[in-house]
C-alpha atoms as an extended CHARMM CRD file, in Angstrom:
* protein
*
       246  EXT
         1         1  UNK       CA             72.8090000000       35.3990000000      -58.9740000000  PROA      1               0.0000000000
         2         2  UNK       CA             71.4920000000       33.8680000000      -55.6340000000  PROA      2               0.0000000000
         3         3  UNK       CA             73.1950000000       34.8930000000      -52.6440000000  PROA      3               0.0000000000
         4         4  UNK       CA             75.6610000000       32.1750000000      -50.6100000000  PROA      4               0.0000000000
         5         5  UNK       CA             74.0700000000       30.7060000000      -47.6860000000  PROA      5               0.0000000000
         6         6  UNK       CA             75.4150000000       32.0230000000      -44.6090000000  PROA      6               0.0000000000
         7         7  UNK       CA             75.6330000000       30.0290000000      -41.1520000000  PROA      7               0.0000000000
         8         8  UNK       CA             73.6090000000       31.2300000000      -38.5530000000  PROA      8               0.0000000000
         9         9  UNK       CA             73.7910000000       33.2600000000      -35.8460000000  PROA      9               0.0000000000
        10        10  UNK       CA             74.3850000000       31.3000000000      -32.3310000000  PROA      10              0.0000000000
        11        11  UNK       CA             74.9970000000       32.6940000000      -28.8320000000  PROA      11              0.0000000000
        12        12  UNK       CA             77.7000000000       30.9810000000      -26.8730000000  PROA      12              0.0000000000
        13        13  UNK       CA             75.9840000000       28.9240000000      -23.9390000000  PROA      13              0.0000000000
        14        14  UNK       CA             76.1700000000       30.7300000000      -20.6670000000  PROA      14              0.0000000000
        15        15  UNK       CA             78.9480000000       28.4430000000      -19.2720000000  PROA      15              0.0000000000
        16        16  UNK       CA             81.0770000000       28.6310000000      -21.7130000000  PROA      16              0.0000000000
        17        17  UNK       CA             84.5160000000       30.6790000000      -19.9770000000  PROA      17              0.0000000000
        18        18  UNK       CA             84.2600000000       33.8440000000      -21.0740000000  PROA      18              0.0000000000
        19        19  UNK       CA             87.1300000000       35.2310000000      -18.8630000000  PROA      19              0.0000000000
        20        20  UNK       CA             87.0690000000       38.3290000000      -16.3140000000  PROA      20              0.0000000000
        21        21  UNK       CA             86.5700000000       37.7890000000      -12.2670000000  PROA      21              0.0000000000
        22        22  UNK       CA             82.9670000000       37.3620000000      -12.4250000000  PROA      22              0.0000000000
        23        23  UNK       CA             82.8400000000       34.5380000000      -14.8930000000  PROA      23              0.0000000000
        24        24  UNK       CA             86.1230000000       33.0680000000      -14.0390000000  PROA      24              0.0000000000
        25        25  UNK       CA             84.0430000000       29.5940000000      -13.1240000000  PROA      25              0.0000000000
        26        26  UNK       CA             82.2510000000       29.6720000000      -16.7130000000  PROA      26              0.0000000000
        27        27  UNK       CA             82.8950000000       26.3620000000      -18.5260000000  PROA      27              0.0000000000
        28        28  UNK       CA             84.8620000000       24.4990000000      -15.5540000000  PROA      28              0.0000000000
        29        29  UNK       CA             83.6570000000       20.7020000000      -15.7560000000  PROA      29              0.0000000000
        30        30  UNK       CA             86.5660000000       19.0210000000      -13.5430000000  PROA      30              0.0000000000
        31        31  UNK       CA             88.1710000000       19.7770000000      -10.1500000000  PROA      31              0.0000000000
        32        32  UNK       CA             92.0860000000       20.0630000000       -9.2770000000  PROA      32              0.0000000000
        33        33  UNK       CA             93.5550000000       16.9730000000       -7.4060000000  PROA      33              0.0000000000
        34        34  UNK       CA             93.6680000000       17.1920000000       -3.5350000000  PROA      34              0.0000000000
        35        35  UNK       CA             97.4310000000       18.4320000000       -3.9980000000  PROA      35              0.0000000000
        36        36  UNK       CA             96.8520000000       21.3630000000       -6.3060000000  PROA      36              0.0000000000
        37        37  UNK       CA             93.7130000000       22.7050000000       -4.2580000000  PROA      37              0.0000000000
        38        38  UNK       CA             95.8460000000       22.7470000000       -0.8960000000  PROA      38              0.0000000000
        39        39  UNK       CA             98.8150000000       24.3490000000       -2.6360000000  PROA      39              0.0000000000
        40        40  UNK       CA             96.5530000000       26.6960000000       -4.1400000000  PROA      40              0.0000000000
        41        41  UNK       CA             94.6720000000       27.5950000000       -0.8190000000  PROA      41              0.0000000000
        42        42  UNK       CA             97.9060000000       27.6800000000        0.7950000000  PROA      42              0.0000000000
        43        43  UNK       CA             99.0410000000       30.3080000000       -2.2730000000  PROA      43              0.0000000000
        44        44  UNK       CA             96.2100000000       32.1610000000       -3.1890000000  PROA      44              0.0000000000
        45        45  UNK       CA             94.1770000000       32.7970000000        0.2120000000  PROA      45              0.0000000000
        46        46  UNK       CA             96.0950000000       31.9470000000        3.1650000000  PROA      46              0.0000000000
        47        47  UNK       CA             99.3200000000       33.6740000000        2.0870000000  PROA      47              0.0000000000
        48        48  UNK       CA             97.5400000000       37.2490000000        1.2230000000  PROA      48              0.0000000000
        49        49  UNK       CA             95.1840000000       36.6210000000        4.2240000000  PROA      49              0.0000000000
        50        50  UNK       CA             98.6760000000       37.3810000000        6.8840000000  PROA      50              0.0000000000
        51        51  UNK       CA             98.8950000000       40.0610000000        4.6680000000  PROA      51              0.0000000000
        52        52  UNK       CA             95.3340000000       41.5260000000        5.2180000000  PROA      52              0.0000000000
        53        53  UNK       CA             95.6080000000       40.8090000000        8.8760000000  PROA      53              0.0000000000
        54        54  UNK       CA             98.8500000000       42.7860000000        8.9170000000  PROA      54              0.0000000000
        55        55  UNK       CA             97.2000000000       45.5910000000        7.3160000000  PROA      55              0.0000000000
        56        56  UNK       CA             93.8220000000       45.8600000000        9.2770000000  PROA      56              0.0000000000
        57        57  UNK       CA             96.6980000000       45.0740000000       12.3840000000  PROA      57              0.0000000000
        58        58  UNK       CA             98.4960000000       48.1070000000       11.8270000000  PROA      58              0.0000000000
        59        59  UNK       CA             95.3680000000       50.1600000000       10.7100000000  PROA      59              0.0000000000
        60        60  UNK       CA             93.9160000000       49.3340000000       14.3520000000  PROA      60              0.0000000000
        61        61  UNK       CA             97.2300000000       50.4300000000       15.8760000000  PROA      61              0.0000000000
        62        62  UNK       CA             97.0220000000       53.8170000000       13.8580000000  PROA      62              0.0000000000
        63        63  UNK       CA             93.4420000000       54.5860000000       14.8300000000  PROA      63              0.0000000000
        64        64  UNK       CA             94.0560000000       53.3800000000       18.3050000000  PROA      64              0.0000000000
        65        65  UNK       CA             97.4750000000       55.1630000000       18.8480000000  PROA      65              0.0000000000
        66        66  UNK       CA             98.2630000000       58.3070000000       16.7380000000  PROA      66              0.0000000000
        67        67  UNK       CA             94.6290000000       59.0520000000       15.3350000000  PROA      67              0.0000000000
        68        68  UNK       CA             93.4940000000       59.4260000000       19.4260000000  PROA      68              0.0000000000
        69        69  UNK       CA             90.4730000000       56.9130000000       18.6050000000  PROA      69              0.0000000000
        70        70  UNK       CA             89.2350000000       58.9450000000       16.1190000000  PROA      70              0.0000000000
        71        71  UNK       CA             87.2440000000       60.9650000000       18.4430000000  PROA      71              0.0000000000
        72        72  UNK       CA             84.8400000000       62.4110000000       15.6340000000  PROA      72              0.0000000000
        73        73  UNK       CA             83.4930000000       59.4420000000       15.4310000000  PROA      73              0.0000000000
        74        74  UNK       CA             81.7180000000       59.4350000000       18.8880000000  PROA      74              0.0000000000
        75        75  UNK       CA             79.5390000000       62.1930000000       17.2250000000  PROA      75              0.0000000000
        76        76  UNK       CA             78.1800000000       59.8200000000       14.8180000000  PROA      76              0.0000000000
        77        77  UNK       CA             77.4150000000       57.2870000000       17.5780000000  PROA      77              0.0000000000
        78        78  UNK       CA             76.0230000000       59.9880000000       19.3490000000  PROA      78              0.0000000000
        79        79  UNK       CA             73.6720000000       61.4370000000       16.8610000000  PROA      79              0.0000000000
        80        80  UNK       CA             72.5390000000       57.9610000000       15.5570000000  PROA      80              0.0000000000
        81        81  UNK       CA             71.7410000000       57.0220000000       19.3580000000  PROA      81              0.0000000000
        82        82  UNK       CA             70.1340000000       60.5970000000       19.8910000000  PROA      82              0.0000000000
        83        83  UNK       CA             67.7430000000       60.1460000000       16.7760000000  PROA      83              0.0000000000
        84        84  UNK       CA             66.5320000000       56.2550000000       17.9590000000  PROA      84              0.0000000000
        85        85  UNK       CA             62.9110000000       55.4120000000       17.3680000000  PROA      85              0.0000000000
        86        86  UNK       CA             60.6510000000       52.3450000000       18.7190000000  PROA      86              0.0000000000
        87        87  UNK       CA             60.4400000000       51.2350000000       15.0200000000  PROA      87              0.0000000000
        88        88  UNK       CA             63.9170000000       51.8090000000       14.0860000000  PROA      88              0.0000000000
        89        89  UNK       CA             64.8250000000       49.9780000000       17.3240000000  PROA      89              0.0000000000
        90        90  UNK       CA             62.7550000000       47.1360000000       15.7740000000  PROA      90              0.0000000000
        91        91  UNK       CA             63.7780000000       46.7680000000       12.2780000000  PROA      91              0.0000000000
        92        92  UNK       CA             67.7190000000       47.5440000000       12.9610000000  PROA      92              0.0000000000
        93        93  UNK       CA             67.2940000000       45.0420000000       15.3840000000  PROA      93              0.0000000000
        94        94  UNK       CA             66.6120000000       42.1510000000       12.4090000000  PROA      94              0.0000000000
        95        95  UNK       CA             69.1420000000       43.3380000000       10.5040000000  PROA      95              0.0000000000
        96        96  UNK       CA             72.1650000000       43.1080000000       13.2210000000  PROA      96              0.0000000000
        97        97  UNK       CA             70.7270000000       39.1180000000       13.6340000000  PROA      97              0.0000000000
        98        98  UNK       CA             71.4910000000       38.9290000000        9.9430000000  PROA      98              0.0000000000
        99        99  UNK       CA             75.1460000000       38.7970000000       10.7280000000  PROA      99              0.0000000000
       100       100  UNK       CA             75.3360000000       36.8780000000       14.0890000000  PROA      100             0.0000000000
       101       101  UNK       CA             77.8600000000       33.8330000000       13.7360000000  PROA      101             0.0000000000
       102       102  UNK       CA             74.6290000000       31.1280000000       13.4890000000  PROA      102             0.0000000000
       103       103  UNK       CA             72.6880000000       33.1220000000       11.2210000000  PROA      103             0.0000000000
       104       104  UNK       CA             75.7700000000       33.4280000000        8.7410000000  PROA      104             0.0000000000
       105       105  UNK       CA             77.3720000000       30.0740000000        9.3890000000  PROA      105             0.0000000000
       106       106  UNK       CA             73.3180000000       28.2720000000        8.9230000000  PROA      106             0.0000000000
       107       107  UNK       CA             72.8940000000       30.1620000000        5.3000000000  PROA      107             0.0000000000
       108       108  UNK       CA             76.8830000000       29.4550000000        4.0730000000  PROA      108             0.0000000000
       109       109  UNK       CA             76.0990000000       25.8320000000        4.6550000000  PROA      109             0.0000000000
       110       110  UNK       CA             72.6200000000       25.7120000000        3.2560000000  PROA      110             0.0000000000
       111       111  UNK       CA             74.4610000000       27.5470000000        0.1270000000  PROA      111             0.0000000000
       112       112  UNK       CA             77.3590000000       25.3600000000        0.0660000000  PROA      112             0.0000000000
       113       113  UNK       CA             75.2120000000       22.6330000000        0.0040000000  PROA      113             0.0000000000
       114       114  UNK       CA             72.6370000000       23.7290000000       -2.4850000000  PROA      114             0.0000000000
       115       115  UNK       CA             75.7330000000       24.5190000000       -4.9280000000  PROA      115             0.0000000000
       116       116  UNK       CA             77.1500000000       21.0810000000       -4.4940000000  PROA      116             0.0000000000
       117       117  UNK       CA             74.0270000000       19.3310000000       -5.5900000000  PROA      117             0.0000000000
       118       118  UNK       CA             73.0440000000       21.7160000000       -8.4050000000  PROA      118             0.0000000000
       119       119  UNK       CA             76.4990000000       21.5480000000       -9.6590000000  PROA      119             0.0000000000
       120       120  UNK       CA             78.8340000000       18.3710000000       -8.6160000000  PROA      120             0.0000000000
       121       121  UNK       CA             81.4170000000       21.2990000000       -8.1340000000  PROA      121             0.0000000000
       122       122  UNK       CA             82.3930000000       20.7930000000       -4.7280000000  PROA      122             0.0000000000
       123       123  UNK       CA             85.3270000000       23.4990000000       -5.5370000000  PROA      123             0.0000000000
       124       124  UNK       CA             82.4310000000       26.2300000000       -6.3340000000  PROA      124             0.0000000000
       125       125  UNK       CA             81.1060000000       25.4060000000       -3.0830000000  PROA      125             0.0000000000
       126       126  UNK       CA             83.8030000000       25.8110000000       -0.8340000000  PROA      126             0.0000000000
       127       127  UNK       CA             83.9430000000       29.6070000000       -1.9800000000  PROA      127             0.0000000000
       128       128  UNK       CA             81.8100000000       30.9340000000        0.8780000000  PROA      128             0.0000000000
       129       129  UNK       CA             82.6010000000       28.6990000000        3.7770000000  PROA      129             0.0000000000
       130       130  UNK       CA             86.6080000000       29.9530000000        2.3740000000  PROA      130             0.0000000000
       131       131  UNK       CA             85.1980000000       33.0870000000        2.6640000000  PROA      131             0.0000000000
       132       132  UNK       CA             83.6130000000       33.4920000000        6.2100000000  PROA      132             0.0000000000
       133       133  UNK       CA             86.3480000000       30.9790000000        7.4510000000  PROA      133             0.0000000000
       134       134  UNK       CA             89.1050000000       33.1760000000        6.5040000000  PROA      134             0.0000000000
       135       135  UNK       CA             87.6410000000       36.6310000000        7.2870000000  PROA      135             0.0000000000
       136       136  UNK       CA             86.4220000000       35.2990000000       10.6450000000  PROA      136             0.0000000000
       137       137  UNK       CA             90.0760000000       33.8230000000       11.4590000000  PROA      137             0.0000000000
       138       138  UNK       CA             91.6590000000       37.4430000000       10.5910000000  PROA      138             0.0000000000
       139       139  UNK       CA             88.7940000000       39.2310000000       12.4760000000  PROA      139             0.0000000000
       140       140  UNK       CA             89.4330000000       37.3580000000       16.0950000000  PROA      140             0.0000000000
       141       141  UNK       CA             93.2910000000       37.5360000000       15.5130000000  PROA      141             0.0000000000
       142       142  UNK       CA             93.0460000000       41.4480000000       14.9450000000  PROA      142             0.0000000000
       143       143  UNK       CA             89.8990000000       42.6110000000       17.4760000000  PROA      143             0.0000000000
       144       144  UNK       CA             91.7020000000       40.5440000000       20.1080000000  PROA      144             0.0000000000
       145       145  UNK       CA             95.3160000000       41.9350000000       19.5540000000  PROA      145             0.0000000000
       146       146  UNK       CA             93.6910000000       45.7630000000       19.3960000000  PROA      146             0.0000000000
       147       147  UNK       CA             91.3150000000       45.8090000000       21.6350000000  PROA      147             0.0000000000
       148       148  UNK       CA             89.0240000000       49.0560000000       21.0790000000  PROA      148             0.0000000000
       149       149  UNK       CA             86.4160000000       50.1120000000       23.3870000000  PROA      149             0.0000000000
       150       150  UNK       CA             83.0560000000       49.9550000000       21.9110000000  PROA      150             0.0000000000
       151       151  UNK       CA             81.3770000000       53.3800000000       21.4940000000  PROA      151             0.0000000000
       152       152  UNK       CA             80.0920000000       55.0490000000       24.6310000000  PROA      152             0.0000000000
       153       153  UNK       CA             76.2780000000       55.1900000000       23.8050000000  PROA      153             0.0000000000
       154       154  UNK       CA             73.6780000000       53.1380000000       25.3410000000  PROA      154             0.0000000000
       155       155  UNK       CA             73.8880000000       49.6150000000       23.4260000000  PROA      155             0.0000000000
       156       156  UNK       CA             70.7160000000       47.8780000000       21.9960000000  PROA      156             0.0000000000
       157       157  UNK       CA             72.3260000000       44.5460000000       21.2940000000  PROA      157             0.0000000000
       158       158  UNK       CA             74.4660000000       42.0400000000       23.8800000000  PROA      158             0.0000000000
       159       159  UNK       CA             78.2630000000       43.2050000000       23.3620000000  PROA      159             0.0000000000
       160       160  UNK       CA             80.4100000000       39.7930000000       22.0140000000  PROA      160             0.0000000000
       161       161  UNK       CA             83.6380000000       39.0470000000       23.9110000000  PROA      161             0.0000000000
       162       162  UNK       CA             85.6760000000       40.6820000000       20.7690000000  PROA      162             0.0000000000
       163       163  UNK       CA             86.1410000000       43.7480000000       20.8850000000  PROA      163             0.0000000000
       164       164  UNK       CA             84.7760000000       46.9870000000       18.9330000000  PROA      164             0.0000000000
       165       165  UNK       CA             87.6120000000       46.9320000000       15.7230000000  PROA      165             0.0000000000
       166       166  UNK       CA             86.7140000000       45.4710000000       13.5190000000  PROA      166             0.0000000000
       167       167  UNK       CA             83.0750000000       45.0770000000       12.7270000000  PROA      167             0.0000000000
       168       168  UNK       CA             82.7070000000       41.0970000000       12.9160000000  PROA      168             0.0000000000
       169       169  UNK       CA             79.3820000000       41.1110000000       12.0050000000  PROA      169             0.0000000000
       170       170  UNK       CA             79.9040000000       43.0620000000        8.7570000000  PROA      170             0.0000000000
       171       171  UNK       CA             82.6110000000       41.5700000000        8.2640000000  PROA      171             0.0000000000
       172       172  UNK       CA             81.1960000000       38.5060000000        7.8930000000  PROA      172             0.0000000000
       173       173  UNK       CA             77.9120000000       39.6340000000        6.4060000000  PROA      173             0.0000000000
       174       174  UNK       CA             79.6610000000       41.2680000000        3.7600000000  PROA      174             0.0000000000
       175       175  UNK       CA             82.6380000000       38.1060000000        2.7500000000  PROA      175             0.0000000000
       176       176  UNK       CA             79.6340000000       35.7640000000        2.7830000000  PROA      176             0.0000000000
       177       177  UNK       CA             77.1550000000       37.7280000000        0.6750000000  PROA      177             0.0000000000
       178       178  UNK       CA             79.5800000000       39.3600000000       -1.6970000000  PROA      178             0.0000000000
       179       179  UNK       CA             80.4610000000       35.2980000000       -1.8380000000  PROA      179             0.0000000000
       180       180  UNK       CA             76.9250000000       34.3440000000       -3.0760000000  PROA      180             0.0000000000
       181       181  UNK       CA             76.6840000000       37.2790000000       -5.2060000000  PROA      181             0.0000000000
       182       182  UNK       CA             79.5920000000       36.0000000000       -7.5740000000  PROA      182             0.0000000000
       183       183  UNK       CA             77.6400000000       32.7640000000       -7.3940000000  PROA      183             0.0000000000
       184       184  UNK       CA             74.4540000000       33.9190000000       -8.3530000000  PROA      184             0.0000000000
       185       185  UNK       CA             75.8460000000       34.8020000000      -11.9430000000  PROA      185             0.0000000000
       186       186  UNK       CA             75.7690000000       31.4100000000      -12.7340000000  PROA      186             0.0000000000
       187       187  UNK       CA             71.7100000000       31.2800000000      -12.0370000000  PROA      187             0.0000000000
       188       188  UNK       CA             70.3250000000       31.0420000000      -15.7260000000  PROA      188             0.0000000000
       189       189  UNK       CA             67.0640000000       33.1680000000      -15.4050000000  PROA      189             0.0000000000
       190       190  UNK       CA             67.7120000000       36.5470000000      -16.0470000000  PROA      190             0.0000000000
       191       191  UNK       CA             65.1010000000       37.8410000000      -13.6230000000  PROA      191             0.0000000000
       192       192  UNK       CA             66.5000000000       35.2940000000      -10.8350000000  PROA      192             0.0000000000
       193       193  UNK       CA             69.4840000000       36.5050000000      -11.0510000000  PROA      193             0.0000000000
       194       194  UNK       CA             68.9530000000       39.8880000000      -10.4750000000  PROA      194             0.0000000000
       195       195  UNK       CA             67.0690000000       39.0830000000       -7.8500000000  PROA      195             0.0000000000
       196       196  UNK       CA             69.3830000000       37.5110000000       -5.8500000000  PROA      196             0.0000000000
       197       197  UNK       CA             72.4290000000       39.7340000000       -6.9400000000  PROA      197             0.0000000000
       198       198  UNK       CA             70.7110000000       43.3020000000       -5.4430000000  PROA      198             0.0000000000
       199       199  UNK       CA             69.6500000000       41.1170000000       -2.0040000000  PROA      199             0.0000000000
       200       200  UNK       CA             73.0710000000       40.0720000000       -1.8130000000  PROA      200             0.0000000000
       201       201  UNK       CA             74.2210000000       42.9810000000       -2.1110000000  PROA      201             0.0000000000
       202       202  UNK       CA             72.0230000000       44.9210000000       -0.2420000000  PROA      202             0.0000000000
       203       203  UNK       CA             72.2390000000       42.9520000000        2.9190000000  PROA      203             0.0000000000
       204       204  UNK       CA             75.8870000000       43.9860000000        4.1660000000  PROA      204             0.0000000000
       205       205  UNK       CA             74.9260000000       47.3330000000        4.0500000000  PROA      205             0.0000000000
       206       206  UNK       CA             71.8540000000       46.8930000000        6.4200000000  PROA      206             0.0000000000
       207       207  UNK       CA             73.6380000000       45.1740000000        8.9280000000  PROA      207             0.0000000000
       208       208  UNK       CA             76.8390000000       47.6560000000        9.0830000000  PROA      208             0.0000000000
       209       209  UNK       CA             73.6800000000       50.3780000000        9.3390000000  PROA      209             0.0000000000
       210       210  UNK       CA             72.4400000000       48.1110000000       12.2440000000  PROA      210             0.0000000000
       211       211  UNK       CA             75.7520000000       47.9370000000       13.7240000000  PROA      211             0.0000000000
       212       212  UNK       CA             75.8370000000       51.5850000000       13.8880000000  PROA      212             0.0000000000
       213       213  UNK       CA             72.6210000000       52.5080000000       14.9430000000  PROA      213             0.0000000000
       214       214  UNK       CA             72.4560000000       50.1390000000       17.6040000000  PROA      214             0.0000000000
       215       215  UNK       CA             75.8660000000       51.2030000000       19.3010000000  PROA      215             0.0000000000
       216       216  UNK       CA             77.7420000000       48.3110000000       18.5800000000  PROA      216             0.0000000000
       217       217  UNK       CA             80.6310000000       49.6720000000       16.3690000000  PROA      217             0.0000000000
       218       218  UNK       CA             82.3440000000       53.0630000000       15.9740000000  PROA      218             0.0000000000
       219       219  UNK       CA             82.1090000000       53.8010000000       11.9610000000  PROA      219             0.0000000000
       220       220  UNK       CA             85.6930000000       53.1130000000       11.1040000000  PROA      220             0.0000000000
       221       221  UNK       CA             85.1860000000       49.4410000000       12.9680000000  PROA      221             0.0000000000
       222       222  UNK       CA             82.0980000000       49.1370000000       10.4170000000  PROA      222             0.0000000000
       223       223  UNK       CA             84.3380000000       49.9260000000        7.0890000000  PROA      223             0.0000000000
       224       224  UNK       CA             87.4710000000       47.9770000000        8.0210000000  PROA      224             0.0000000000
       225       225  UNK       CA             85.2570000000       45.2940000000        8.7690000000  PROA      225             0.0000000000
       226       226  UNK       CA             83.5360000000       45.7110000000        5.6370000000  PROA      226             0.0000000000
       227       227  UNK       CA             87.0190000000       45.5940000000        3.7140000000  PROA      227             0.0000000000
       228       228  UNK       CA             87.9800000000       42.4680000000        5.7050000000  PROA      228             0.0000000000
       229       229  UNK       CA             84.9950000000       41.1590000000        4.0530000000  PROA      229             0.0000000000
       230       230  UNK       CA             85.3770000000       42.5290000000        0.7160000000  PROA      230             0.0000000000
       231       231  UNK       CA             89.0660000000       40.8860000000       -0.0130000000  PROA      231             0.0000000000
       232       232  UNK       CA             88.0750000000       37.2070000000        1.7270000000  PROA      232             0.0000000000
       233       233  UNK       CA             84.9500000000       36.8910000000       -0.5790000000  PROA      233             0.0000000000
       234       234  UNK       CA             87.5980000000       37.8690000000       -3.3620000000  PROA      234             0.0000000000
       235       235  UNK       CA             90.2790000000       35.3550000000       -1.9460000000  PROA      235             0.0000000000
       236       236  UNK       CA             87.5330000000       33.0690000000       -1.9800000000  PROA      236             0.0000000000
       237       237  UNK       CA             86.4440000000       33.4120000000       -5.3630000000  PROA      237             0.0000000000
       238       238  UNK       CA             89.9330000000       33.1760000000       -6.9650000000  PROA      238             0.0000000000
       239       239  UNK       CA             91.2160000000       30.4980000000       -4.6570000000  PROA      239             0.0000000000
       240       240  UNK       CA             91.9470000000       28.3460000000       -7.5070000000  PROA      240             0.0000000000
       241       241  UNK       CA             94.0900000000       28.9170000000      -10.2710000000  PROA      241             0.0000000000
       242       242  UNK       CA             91.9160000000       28.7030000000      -13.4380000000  PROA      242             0.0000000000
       243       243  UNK       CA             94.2400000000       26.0520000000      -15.0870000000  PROA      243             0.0000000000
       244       244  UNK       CA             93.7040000000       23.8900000000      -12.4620000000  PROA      244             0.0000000000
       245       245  UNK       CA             90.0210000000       23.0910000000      -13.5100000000  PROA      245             0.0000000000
       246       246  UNK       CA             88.7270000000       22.2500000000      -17.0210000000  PROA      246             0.0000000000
């Protein structure tokens, strides 16, 4: 007896939802109304955002008050300044530019932009100007409340009026390119992809390395900055609810 035909095998298309953080935008056609994207901004990034500057608040206070400063840390300063070469001076020196305010706010716009014309989804594109907006708005409010001294090594880069907690520049680095990174899983070629993923990645690293080595930051400035980063870019990303989208 011949065997029933069987249907064949098919792959779901690669924006179809399939669920989790990383894919949450799979599938979305439509945009919320004006009202439901303000409430959920309002809800889902501004709200946890005063908590986040409470918390890096109060960590600055500990660090600054009971912890002494953290006085340990001057021996990494020290050590990184002590070890300085001509060519390290050089290449660090590229890698702090990568997270000066122009520098960021030039590629979030060329981004934002890009992702609006590829994809008509102007709420995909907002995700990394929400980002760096938000983590730059908690970063003044908290460097200007604390007030740290910056390390006291000889410093390769001009010192911003802010002040050494927390790292602005990885901060920022960090919420815009962990930002793109969640968008570049939407890129369809597999090598592309990739690609643009480890880069993304890569780059807040170098510039909290920079940051270091140059002077700028004392090490704990360089990881609360980092985290700053970290939960705007994640803010970002889930700023909408995903039943507000279709």
């Amino acid at each position: 007896m011949s065997r029933p035909a069987t249907a064949p095998e098919t792959r779901p298309h690669r924006h179809e939802p399939r669920g989790g953080l990383v894919h949450r935008w799979d599938g979305v056609t439509s945009g919320p109304s004006a009202g439901a994207a303000a409430r959920d901004l309002g809800l889902r990034v501004l709200a946890p955002a005063v908590v986040l500057f409470a918390v890096l608040l109060g960590t600055g206070y500990l660090i600054t008050g009971p912890l002494g400063d953290l006085p340990a840390e001057n021996r990494v300063s020290k050590a990184l300044a002590d070890g300085r070469t001509s060519t390290w001076n050089g290449i660090t020196a590229v890698w702090s530019h990568v997270g000066n305010t122009e520098i960021v706010i030039g590629v979030c716009v060329v981004v934002a932009l890009l992702v609006w014309w590829r994809t008509r989804q102007w709420w995909l594109a907002l995700v990394p100007v929400i980002a760096i907006a938000v983590q730059a708005s908690v970063f003044v409010a908290v460097s200007a409340i604390v007030g740290r001294e910056r390390p006291t090594v000889d410093k390769l880069d001009p010192a911003p009026p802010t002040s050494s907690y927390p790292s602005g520049h990885v901060g920022a680095s960090t919420a815009l390119y962990l930002a793109l990174a969640f968008i570049a899983q939407r890129i369809e070629t597999p090598w592309l992809r990739r690609l643009v993923t480890v880069v993304c990645v890569v780059v807040p690293f170098l510039v909290a390395y920079a940051r270091l080595y140059r002077g700028m930051h004392h090490l704990s400035d360089v990881l609360v900055g980092a985290v700053n980063g970290i939960v705007c870019a994640l803010l970002a990303w889930a700023w909408l609810r995903r039943d507000r989208t279709r």
